[in-house]
MMTF fields as JSON, N, C-alpha, C and O atoms, coordinates in Angstrom:
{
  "mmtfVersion": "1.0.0",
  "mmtfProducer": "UNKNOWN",
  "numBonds": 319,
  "numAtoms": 320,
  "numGroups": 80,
  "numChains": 1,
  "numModels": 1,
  "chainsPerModel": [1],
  "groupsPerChain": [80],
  "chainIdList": ["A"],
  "bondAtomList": [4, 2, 8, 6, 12, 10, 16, 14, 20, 18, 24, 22, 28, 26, 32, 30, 36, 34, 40, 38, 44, 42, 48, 46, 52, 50, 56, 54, 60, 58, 64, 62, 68, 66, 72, 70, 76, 74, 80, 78, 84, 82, 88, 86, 92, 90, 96, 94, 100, 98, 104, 102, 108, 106, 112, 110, 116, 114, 120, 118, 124, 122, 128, 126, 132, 130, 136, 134, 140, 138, 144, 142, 148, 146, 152, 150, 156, 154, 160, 158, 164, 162, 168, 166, 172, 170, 176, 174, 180, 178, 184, 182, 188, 186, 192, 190, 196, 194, 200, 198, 204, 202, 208, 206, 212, 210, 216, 214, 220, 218, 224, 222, 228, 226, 232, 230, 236, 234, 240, 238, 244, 242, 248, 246, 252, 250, 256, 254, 260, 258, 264, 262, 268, 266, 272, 270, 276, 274, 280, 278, 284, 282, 288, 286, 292, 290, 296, 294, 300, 298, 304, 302, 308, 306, 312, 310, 316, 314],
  "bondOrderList": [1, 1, 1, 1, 1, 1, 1, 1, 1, 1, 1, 1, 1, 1, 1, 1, 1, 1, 1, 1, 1, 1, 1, 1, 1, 1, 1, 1, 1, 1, 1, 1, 1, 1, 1, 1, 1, 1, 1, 1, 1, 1, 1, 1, 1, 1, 1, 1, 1, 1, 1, 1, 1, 1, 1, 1, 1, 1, 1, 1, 1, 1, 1, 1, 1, 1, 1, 1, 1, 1, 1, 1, 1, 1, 1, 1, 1, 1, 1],
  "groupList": [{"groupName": "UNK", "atomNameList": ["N", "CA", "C", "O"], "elementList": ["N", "C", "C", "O"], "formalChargeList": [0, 0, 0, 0], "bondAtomList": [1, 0, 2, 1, 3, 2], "bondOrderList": [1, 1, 2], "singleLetterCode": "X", "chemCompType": "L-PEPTIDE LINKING"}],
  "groupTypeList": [0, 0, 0, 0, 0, 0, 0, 0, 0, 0, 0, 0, 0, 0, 0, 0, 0, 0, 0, 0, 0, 0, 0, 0, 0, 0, 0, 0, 0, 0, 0, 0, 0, 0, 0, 0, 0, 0, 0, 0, 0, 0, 0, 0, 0, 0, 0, 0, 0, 0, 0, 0, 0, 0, 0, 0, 0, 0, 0, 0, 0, 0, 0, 0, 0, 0, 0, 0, 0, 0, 0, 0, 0, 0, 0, 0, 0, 0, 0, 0],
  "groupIdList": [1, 2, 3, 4, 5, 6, 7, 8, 9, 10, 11, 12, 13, 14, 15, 16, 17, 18, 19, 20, 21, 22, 23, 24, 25, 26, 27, 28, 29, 30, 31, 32, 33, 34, 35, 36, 37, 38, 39, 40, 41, 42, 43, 44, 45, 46, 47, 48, 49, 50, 51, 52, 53, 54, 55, 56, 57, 58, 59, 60, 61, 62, 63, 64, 65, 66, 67, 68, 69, 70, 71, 72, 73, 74, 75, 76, 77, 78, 79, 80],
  "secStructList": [7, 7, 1, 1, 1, 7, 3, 3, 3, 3, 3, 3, 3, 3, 7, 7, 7, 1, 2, 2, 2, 2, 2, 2, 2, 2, 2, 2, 2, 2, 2, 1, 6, 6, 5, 7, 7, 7, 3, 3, 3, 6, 6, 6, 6, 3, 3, 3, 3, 3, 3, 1, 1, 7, 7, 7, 2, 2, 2, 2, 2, 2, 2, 2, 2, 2, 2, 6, 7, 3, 3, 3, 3, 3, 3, 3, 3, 3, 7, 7],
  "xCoordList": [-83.321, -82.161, -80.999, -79.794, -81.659, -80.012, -80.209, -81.29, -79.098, -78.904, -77.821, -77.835, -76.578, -75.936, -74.766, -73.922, -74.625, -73.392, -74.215, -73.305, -75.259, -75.285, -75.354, -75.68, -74.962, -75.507, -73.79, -73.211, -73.177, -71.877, -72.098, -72.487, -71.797, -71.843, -70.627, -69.912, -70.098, -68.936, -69.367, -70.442, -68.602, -68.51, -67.582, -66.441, -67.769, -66.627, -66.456, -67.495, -65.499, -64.859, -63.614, -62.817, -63.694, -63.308, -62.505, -62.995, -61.238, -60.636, -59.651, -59.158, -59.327, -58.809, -57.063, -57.119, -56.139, -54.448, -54.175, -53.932, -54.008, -53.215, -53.73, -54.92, -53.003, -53.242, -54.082, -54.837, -54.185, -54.495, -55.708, -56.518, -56.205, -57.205, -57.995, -58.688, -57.838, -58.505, -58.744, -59.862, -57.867, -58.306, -59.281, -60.07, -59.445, -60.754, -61.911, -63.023, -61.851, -62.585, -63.68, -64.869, -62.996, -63.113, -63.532, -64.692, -62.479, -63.199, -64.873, -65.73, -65.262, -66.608, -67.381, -68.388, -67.11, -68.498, -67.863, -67.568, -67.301, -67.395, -68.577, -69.478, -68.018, -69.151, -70.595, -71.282, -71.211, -72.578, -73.066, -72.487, -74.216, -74.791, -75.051, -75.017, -75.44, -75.689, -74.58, -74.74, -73.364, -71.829, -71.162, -70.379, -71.274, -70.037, -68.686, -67.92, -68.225, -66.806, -67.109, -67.965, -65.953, -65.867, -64.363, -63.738, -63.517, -62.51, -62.231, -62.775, -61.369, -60.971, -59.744, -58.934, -59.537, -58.711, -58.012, -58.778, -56.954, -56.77, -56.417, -56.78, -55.94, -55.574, -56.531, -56.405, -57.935, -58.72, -59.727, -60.734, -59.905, -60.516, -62.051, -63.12, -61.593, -63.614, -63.291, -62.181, -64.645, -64.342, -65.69, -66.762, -65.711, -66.315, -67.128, -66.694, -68.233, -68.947, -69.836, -71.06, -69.302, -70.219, -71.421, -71.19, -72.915, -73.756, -74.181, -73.929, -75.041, -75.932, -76.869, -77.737, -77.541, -78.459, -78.956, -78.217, -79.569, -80.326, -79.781, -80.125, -79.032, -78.222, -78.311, -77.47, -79.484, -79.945, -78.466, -77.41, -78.371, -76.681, -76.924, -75.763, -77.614, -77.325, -76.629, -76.142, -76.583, -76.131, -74.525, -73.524, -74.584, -72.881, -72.415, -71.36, -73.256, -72.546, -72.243, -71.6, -73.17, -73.208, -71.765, -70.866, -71.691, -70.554, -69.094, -68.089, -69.06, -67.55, -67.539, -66.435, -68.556, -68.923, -68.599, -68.432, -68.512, -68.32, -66.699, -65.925, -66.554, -64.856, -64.143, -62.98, -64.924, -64.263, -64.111, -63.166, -64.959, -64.768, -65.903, -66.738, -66.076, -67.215, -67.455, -66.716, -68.379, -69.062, -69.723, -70.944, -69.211, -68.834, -70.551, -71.501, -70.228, -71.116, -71.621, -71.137, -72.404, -72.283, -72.888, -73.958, -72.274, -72.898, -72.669, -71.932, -73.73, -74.608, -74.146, -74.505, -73.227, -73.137, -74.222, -74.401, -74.887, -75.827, -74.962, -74.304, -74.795, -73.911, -74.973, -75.967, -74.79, -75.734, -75.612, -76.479],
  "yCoordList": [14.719, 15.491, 15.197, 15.165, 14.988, 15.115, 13.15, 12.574, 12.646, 11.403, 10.886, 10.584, 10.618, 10.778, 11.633, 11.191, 12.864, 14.062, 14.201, 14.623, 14.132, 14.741, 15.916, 16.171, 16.987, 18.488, 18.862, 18.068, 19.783, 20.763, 22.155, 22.471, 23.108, 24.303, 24.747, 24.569, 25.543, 26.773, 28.044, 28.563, 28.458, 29.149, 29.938, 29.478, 31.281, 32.609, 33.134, 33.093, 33.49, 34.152, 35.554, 35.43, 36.206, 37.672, 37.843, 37.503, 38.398, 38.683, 38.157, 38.681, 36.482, 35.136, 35.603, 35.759, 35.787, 36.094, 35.07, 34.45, 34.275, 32.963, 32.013, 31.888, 30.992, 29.587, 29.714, 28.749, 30.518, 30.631, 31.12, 30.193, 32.176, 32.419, 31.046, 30.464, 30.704, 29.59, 28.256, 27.748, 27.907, 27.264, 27.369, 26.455, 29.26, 29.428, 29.742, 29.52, 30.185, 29.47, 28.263, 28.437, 26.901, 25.139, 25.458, 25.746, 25.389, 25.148, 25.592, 24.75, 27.411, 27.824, 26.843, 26.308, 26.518, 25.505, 24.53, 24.28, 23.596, 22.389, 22.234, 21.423, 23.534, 23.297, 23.503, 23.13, 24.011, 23.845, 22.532, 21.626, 22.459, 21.235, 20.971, 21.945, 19.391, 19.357, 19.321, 18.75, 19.991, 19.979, 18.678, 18.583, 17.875, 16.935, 17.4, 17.187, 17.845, 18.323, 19.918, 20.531, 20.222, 21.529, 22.07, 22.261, 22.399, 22.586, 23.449, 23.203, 24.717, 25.891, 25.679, 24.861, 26.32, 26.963, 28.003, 28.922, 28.477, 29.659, 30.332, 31.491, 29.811, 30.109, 30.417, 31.486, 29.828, 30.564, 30.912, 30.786, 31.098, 31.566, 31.119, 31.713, 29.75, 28.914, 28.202, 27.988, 27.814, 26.803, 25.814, 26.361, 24.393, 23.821, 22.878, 22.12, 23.222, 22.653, 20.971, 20.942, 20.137, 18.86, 18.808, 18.815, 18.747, 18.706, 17.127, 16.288, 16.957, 15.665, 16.409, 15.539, 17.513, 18.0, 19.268, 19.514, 19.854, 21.024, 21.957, 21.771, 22.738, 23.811, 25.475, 25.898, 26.119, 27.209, 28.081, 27.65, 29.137, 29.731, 30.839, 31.17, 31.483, 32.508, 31.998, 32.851, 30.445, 30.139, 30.007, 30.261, 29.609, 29.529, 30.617, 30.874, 31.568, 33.181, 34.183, 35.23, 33.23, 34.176, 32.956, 33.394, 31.715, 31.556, 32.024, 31.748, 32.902, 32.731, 34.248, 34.593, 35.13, 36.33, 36.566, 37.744, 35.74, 35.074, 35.43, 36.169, 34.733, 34.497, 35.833, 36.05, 36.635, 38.135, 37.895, 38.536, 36.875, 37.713, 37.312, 36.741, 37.625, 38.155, 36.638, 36.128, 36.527, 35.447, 35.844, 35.692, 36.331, 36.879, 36.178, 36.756, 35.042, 34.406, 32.627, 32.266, 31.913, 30.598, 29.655, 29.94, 28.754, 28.173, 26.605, 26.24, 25.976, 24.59, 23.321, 23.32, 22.239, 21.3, 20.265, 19.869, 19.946, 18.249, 17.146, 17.278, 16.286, 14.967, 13.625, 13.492, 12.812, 12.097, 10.564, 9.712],
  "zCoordList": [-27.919, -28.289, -27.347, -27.599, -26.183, -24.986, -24.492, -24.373, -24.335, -23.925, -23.49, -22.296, -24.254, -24.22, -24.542, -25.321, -23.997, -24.725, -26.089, -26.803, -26.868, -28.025, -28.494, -29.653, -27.378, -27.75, -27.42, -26.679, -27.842, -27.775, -28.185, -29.309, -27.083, -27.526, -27.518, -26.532, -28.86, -28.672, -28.267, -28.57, -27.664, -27.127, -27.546, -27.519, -28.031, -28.958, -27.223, -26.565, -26.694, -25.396, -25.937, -26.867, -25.477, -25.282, -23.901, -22.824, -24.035, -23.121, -22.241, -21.242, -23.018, -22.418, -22.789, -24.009, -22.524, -22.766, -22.404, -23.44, -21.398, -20.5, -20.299, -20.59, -19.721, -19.717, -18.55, -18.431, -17.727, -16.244, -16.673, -16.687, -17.034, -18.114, -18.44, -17.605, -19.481, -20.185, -18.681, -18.601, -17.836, -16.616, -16.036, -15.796, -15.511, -14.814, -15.705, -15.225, -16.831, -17.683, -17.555, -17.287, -17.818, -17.935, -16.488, -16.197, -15.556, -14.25, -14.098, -13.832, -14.365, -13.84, -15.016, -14.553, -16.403, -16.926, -16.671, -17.839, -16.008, -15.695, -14.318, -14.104, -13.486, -12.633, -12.817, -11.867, -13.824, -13.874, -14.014, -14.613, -13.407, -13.804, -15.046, -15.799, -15.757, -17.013, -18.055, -19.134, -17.689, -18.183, -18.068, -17.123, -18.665, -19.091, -19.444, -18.504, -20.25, -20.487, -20.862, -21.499, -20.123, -20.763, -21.195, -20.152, -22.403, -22.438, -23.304, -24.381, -23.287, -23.548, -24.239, -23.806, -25.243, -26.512, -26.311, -26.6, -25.971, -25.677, -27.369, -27.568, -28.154, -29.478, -29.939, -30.538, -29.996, -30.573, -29.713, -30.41, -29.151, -28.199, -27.802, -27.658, -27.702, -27.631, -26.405, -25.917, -25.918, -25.201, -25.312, -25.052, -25.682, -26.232, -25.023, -24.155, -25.327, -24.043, -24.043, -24.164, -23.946, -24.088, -22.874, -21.665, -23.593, -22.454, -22.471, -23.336, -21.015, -21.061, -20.853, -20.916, -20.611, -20.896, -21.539, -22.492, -21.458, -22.468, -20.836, -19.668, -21.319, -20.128, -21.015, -21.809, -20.611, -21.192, -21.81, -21.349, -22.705, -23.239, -22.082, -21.841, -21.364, -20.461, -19.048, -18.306, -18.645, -17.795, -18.301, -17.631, -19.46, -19.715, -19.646, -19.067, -20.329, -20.292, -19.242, -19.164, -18.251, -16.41, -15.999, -15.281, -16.434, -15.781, -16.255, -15.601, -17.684, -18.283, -17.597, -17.177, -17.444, -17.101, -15.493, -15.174, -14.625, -13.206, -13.491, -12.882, -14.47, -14.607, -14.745, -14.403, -15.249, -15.726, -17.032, -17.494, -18.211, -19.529, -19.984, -19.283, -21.465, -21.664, -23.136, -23.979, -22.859, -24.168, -25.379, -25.354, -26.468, -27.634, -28.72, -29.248, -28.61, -29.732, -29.001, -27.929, -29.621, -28.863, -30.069, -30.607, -30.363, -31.867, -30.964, -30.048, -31.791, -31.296, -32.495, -33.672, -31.8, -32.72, -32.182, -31.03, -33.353, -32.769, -33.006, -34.038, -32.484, -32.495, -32.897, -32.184, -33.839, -34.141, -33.39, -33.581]
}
C-alpha cells in the first residue's frame, strides 16, 4: 500500500480563520514522521496530507489538536 506517496489523507479542520492559522496547521503535520507533504486550504477548510507511510489518523488529530483546532472528519485517497 505505502511506497511511494500512495496514501493522502483529508483532513475536515474546525476552527482555522487565517492564513497564520492554516501555517501552523502544515507546519505541526509536516513534522510528523511518515509526512511527505502536508498542505492546508484555508477556504475549505482541509488540509491534505501526502504519506510515505501508514501514519495512524489519531496522530494527525493530536497534531492539528497541538495546534488549537480540532479535526472534524479524515477521508483516505489511494493513489494508484
Amino acid at each position: 500500500m505505502f511506497g511511494k506517496e500512495k496514501t493522502v489523507k483529508i483532513l475536515h479542520i474546525e476552527g482555522m480563520s487565517c492564513s497564520h492559522c492554516a501555517a501552523t496547521v502544515e507546519k505541526k503535520l509536516s513534522e510528523i514522521k511518515g509526512v511527505s507533504d502536508a498542505s492546508v486550504d484555508l477556504d475549505s477548510k482541509t488540509a491534505k496530507v501526502r504519506l510515505r507511510k501508514e501514519v495512524d489518523d489519531s496522530v494527525l488529530t493530536s497534531a492539528v489538536d497541538d495546534a488549537g483546532f480540532a479535526v472534524v472528519s479524515i477521508d483516505i485517497q489511494q493513489k494508484n
